[in-house]
C-alpha positions as CSV (number, residue, x, y, z in Angstrom):
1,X,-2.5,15.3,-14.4
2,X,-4.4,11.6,-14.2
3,X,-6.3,11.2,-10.9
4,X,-4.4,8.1,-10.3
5,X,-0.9,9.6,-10.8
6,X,-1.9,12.3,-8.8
7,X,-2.9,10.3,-5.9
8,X,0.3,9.3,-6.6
9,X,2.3,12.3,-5.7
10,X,0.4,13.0,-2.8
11,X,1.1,9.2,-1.4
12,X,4.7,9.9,-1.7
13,X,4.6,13.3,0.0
14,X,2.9,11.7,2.6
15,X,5.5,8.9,3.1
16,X,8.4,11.6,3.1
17,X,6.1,13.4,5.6
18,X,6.1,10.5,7.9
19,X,9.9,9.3,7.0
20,X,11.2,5.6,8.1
21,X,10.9,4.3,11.3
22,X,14.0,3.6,12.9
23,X,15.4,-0.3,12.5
24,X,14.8,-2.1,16.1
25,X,18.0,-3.7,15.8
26,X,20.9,-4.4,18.3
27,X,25.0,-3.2,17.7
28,X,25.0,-6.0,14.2
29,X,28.6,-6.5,14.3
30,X,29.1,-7.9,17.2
31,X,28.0,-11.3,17.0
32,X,28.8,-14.8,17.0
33,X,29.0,-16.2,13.5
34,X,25.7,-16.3,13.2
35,X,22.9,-13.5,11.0
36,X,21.5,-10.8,13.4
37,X,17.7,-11.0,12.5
38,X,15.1,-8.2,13.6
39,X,11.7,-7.4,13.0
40,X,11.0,-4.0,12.3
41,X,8.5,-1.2,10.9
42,X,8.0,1.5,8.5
43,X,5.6,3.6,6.9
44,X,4.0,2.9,3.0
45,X,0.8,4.2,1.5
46,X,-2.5,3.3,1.1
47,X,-3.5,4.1,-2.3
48,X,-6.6,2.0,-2.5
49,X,-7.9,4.8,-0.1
50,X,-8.8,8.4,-1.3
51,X,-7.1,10.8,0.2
52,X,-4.6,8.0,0.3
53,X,-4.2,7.2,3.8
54,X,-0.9,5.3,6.2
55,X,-0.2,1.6,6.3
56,X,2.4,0.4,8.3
57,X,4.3,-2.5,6.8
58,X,6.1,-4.9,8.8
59,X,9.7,-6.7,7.9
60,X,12.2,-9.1,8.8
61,X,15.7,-7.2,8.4
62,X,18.7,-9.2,8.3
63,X,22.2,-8.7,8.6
64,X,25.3,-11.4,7.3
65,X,27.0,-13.7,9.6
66,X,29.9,-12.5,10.7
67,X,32.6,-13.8,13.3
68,X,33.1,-12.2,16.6
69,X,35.5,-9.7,16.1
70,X,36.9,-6.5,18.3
71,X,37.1,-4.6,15.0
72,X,34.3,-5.2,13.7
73,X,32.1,-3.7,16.9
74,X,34.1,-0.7,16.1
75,X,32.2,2.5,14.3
76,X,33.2,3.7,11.2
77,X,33.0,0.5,9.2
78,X,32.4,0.0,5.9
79,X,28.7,0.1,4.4
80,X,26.9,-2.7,3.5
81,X,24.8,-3.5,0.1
82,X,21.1,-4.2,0.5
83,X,18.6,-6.0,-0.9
84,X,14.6,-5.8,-0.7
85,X,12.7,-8.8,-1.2
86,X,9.0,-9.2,-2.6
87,X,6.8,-11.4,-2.4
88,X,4.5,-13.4,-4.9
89,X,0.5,-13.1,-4.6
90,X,0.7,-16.0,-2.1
91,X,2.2,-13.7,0.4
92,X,5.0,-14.4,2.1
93,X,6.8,-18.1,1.5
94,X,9.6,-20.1,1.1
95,X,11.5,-18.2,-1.7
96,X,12.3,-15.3,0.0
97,X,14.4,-16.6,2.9
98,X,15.9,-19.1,0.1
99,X,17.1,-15.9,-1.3
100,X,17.8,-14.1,1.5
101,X,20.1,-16.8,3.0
102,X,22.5,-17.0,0.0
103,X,22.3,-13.3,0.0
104,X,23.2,-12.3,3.1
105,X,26.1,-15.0,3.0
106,X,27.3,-13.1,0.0
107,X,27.7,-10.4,2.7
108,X,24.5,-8.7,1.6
109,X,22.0,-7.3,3.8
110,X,18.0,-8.2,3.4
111,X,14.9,-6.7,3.8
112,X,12.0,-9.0,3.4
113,X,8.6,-7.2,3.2
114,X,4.9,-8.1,4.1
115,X,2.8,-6.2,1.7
116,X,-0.3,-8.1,2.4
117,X,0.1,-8.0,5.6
118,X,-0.8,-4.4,6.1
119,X,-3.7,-4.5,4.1
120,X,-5.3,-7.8,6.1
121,X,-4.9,-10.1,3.1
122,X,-4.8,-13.7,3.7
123,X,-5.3,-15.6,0.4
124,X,-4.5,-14.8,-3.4
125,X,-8.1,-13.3,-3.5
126,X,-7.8,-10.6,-1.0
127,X,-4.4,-9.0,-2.8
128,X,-5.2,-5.7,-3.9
129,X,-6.3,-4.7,-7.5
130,X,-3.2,-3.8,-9.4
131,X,0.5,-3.9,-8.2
132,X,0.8,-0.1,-8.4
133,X,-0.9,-0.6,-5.4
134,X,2.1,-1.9,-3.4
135,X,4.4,0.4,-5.5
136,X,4.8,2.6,-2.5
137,X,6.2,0.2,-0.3
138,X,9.4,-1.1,-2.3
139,X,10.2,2.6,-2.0
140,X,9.4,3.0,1.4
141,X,11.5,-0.1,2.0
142,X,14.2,1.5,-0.2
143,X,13.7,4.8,2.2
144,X,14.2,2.8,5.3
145,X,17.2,0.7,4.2
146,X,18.9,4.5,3.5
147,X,18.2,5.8,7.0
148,X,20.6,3.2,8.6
149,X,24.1,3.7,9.4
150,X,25.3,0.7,8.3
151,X,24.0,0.3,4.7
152,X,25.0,2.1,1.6
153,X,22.5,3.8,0.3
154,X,24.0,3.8,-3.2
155,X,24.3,0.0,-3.4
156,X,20.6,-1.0,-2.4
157,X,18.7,-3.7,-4.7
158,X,15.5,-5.0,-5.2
159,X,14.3,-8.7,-6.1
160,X,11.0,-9.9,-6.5
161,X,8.5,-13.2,-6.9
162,X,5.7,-12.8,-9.5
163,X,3.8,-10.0,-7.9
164,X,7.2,-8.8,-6.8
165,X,8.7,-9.0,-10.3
166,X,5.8,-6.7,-11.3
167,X,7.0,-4.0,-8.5
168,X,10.9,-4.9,-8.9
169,X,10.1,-4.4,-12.4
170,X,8.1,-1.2,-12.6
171,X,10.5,0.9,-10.0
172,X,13.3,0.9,-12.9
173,X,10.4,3.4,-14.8
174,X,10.9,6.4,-14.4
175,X,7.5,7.2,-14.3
176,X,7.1,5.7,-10.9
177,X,10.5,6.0,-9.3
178,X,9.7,9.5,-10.1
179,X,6.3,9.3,-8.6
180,X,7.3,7.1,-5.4
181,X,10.7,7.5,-4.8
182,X,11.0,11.1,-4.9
183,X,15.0,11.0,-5.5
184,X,15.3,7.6,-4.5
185,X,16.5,5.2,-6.7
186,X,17.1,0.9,-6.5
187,X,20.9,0.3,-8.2
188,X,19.8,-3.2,-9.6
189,X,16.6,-5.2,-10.2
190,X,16.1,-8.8,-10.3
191,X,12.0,-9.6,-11.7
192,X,11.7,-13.2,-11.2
193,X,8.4,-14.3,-14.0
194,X,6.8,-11.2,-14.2
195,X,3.9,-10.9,-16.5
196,X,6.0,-9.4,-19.1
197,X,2.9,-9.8,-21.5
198,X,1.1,-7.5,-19.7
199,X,3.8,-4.5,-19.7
200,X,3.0,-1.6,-22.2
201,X,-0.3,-3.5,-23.3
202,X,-3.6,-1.3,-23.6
203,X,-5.0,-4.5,-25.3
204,X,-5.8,-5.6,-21.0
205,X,-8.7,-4.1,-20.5
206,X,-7.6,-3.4,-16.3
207,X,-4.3,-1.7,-17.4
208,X,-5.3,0.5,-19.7
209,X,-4.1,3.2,-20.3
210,X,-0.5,1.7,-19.2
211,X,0.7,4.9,-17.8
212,X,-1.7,5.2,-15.3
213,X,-2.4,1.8,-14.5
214,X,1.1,0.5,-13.8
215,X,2.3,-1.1,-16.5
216,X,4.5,1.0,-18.7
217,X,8.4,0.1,-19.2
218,X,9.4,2.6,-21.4
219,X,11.7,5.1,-19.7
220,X,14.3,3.1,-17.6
221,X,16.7,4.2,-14.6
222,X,19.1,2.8,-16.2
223,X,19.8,0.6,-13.2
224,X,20.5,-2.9,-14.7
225,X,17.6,-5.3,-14.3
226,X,17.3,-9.3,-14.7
227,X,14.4,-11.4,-15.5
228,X,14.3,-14.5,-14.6
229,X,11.7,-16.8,-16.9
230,X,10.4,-20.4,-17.5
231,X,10.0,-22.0,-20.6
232,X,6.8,-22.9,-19.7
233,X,5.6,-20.0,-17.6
234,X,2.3,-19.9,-17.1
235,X,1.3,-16.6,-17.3
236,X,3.7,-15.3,-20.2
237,X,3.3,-18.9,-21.7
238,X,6.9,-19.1,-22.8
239,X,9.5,-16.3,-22.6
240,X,8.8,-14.6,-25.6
241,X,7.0,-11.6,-24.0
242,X,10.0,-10.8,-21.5
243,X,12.5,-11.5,-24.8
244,X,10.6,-8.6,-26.4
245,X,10.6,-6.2,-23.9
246,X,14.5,-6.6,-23.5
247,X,15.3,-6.2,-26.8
248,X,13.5,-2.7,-27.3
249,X,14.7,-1.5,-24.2
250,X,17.9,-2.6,-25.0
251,X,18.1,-1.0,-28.4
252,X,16.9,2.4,-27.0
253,X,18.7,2.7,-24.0
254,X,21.8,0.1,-24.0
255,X,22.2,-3.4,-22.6
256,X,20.7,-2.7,-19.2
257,X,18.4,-5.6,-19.3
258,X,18.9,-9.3,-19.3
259,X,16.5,-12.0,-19.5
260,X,17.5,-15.7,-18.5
261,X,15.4,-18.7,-19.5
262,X,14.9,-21.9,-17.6
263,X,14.2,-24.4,-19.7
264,X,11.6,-26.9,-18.8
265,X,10.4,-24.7,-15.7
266,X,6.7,-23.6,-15.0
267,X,5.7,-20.6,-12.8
268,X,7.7,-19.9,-9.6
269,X,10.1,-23.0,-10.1
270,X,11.7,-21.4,-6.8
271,X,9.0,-22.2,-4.6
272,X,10.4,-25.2,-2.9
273,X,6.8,-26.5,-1.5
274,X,4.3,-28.5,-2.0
275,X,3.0,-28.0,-6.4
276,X,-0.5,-26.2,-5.8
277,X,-2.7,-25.1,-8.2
278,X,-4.1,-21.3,-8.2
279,X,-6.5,-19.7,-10.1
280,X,-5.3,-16.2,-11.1
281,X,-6.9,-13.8,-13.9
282,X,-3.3,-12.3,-14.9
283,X,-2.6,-16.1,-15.5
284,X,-2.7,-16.9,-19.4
285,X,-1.8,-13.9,-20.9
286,X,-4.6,-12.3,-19.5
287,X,-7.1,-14.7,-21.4
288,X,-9.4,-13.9,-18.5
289,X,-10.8,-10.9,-20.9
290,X,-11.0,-12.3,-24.1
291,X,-12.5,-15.6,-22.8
292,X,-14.6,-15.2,-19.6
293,X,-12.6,-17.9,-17.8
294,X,-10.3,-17.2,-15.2
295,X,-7.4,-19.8,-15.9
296,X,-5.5,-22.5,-13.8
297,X,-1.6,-22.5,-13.1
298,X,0.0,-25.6,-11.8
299,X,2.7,-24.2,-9.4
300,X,5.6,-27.3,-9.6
301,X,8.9,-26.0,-7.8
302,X,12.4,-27.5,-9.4
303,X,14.9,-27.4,-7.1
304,X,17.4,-27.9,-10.0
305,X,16.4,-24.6,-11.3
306,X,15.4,-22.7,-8.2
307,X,19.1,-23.3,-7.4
308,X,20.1,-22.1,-10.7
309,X,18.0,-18.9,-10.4
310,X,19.2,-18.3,-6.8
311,X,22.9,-18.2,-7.9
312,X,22.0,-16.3,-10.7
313,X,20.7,-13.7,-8.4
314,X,23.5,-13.1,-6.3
315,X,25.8,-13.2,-8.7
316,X,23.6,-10.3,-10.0
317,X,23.7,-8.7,-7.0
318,X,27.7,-9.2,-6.2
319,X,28.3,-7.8,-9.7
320,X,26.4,-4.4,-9.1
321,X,25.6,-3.9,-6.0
322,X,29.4,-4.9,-4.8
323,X,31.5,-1.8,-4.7
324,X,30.9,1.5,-2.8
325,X,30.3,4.4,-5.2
326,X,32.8,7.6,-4.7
């Protein structure tokens, strides 16, 4: 067995060792038209450590608005969907409560995760090496969100920025929702501009072999995933890459994958802030290790097309994450 996939394994024993912490949350239902918001705990793994040791990774939980209501306080009622949200390599921003708000009024609950956080990273520089890294903690999220009462644990999704799309992306594998989730499995993925370039590619020198390092697609869930892409995406330069990967997965295993295209927007599009400019190696195509020279991306939001995306999303979401399973 590869070292790192090994590690692997033993990470996800030790998160089932440890289980979810318990959500630090008052009775949700009883409350006045308005989200009931908490901040709350669990357990994930450190795989940059060997043995691989505990992180603790924080998270703002939130519940739909929902009008006072006798009934509603009641016990017994009816499940809710879930969704996990992760972040870009920026860390934690705008985008995810832009999701999260249309979300949860589509009577969705949220889990928005700190994954750098945990590991004391406070700029793009100080994110870990690879996103298998932070594979652990979309499951560990997933684990949480199916030890509470009120969510269904069949009917739990996953969206993610960038860096997120990479892990949103990578738990419909089999490989690693078999490695992390040990039975656990998301019902839908949303991968907003992941590097779709990268997935499958031994030709990157730092994801080589695939496999081990990540980055293979080749063996879905078969829980329906979207990608979400601009026309001028800076890392995939265009949406070619992600076009690709749905039509052989597509062919192989049926239409579980869809890729939209924005046309006209750059890199996160959804990040209504400020346009920055980053310098990121896994910008480019990965031109970093053909050229020597780590590239620039201009991050421009378009509020045009973040709204777009957004409603994209949760009509995602709505669609299959929207009825209990029997």
């Amino acid at each position: 067995m590869p070292e790192f996939i090994r590690i692997g394994v033993v990470a996800a024993m030790l998160l089932l060792a440890t289980g979810p912490a318990a959500a630090d949350k008052d009775d949700g239902d009883c409350r006045h038209g308005s989200p009931a918001i908490s901040f709350v705990e669990f357990p994930s793994v450190d795989l940059s450590s060997q043995p691989p040791g505990q992180l603790t990774i924080k998270a703002k939980l939130k519940y739909p608005a929902m009008p006072l209501d006798e009934r509603r306080c009641r016990a017994g009622r009816n499940r809710l969907p879930a969704v996990v949200i992760l972040h870009g390599s920026a860390g934690i921003d705008a985008r995810g409560e832009f999701y999260a708000q249309a979300l949860n009024a589509a009577g969705i609950v949220t889990l928005e995760i700190d994954m750098w956080e945990a590991r004391g990273a406070e700029a793009l520089a100080d994110r870990p090496a690879l996103p298998i890294l932070t594979y652990p903690d979309a499951f560990a999220a997933l684990a949480f969100l199916t030890s509470l009462d009120d969510v269904d644990p069949s009917r739990i999704g996953v969206l993610g920025f960038s860096w997120g799309a990479a892990v949103s992306l990578a738990s419909a594998e089999q490989l690693y929702a078999g490695i992390f989730g040990q039975g656990l499995r998301f019902a839908a993925h949303v991968a907003n501009y992941p590097p779709c370039y990268a997935i499958n590619n031994p030709a990157i020198p730092v994801l080589d072999p695939p496999s081990e390092k990540g980055s293979q697609f080749l063996f879905p869930t078969g829980a329906p995933v979207l990608i979400q892409i601009g026309s001028e995406d800076g890392y995939d330069n265009g949406p070619e890459h992600c076009e690709a990967l749905r039509d052989a997965i597509n062919a192989q295993w049926g239409d579980i994958m869809t890729v939209e295209v924005y046309e006209g927007a750059e890199h996160a599009w959804d990040r209504l802030m400020v346009p920055i400019e980053v310098l990121d190696p896994f910008a480019d195509e990965g031109s970093v290790f053909r050229t020597g020279v780590v590239p620039t991306v201009t991050i421009n939001p378009s509020v045009e097309h973040a709204y777009a995306s957004r409603r994209a999303a949760v009509r995602f979401m709505k669609r299959h994450l929207g009825r209990a399973r029997h």
